[in-house]
N, C-alpha and C positions, 0 to 999 in steps of 0.2 A: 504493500500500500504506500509508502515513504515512496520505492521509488516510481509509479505511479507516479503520485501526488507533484513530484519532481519534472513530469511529464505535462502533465494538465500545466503548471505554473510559465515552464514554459512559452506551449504553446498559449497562454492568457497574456503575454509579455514581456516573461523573465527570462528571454531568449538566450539559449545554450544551456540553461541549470539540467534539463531533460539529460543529456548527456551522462550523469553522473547515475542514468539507471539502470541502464544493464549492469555497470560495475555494480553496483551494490548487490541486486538479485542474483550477480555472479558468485558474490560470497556464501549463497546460499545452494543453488543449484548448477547446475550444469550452463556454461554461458551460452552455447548454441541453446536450447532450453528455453534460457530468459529471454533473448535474442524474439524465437518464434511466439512465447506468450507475448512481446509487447508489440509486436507489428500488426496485428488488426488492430491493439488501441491506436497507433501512428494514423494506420488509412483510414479509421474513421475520423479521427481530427484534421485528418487534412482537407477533409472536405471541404469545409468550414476557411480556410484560408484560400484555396483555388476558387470558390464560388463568390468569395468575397473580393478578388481580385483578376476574377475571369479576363479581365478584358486591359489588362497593364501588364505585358510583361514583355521580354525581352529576346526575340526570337534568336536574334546572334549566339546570347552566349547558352540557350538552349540547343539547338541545334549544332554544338560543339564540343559540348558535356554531355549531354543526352548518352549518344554514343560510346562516351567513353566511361560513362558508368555504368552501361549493361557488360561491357568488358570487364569491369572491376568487380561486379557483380557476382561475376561468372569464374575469377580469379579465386576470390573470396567463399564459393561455392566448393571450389577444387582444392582449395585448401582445407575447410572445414570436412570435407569428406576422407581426408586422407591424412590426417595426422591427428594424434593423441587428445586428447581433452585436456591434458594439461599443458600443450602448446598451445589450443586455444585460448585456454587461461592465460599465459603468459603475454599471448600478443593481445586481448582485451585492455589488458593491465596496462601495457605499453601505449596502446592509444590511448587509453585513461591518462598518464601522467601527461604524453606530448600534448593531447588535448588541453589540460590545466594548466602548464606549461604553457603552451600558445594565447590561453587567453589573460593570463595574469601578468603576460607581454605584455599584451596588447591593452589591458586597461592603464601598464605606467608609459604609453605612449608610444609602444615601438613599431615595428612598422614590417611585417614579414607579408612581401606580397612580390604577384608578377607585376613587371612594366603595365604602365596604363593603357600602351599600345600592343602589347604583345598581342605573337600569331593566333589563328587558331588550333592548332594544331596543341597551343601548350596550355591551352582550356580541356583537348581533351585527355590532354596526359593529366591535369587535376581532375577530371570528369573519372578517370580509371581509379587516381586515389581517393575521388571521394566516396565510389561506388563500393571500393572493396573494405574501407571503414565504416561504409552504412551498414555492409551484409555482416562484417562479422561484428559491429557493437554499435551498428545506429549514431556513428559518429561520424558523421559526412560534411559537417559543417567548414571545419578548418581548410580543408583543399579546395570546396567550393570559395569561400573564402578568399583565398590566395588568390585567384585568376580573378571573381568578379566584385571584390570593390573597388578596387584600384581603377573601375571602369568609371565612377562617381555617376552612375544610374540615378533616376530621379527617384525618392525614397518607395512610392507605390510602385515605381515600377522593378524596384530591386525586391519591395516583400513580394511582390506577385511571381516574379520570377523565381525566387526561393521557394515559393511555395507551391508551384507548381514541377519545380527539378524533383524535389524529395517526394512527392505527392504518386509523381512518374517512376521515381526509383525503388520505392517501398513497394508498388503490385511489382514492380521488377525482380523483386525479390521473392514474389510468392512462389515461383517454380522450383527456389532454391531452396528454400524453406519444406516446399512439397519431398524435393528431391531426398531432403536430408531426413527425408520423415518425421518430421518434428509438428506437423498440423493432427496430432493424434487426439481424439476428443477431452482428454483430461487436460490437456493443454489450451484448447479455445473453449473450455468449460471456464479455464482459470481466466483468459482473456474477458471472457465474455463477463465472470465476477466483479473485474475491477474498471469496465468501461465506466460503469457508474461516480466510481472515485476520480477516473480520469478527466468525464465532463464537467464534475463537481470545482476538482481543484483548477482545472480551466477559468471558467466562470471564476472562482476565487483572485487567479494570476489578474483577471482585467480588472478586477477592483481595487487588489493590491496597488498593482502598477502605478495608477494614479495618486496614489496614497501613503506610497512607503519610497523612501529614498533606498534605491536597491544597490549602491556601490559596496559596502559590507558585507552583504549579505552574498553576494557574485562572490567577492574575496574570499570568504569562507567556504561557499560551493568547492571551489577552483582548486586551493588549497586540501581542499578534503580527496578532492579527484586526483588529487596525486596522492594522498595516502593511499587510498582506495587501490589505486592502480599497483604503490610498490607492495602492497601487502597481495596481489593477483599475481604479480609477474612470481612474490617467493612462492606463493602455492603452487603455482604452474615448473617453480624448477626443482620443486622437493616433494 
């Protein structure tokens, strides 16, 4: 439910705390596991973000990523199927820290990005890593990231486009997810238990937002997602 709740907040407009859930439900279960329980909560909140910005968004840097996330996708797929549970643990972990790591850069200012002119081609070599960080921990943010701020999109037209890449890559991922058999009914039984906490804490995040100065509260997210992560990478190497 915590990391749920982490999910919903996000997408209400605590944008990136979601990140911090598969780690946690990792400590508890299997991360391929947690991975498959939270992705119907994902694609049913993204509804909600593509409907509300159906008609803003930004075909260039879709049609450049797009691509290279059903690659990463499909990476992340081949990886998860053929190596240990506790390699997948250890690279969860790993994205866990670099993720917190990149954003508690990025809130003292710094500045980890492509040229604001860069090709296309190097949209969709992020479009590959953000695919195969969504498939194996739903952390696709940072490499999308990388290639499209630096574009300085107009702000609807930057949430419409984020929300319609990940909206695109999570059913991208249902075959993977199929493939790895993890859609098993005790599994979208538990999905299906916590959509209600997800819509809840949603709803919550847009209240919050307006109302709560959220720069401490990120700092401690961030910070936690690097715990979080090196206490994943030791259990995945011992």
């Amino acid at each position: 439910m915590p990391a749920v709740t982490l999910i919903g907040l996000s997408k209400g407009g605590f944008v990136g705390m979601g990140a911090l859930s598969l780690p946690i439900m990792a400590l508890a279960i299997s991360p391929v596991r947690a991975a498959a329980i939270l992705l119907p909560i994902l694609i049913v909140q993204d509804v909600v973000g593509v409907w509300a910005f159906r008609k803003q968004w930004d075909g260039h840097v879709l049609g450049w990523m797009l691509p290279g996330s059903l690659i990463g996708i499909a990476l992340g797929w081949f990886f998860a199927a053929r190596v240990s549970e506790s390699a997948v643990l250890g690279v969860v972990g790993a994205i866990s820290i670099l993720f917190g790591l990149y954003r508690l850069w990025l809130d003292r200012r710094g500045v980890i990005a492509a040229p604001a002119q860069s090709p296309g081609w190097v949209g969709t070599l992020c479009g590959i890593a953000s695919g195969f960080t969504s498939q194996i921990a739903h952390a696709g943010q940072p490499p999308f990231q990388i290639w499209v701020l630096p574009k300085k999109l107009e702000r609807d037209v930057l949430v419409g486009t984020t929300a319609i890449f990940f909206a695109v890559t999570n059913w991208l991922k249902v075959p993977a997810y199929w493939a790895l058999g993890q859609f098993s009914r005790e599994n979208l039984l538990a999905a299906a238990s916590l959509l209600p906490v997800a819509i809840a804490s949603t709803l919550a995040g847009v209240w919050l937002v307006r109302r709560v100065s959220p720069a401490r509260f990120y700092t401690a997210i961030y910070l936690l997602m690097v715990l979080v992560g090196i206490k994943l990478v030791w259990d995945g190497l011992t």
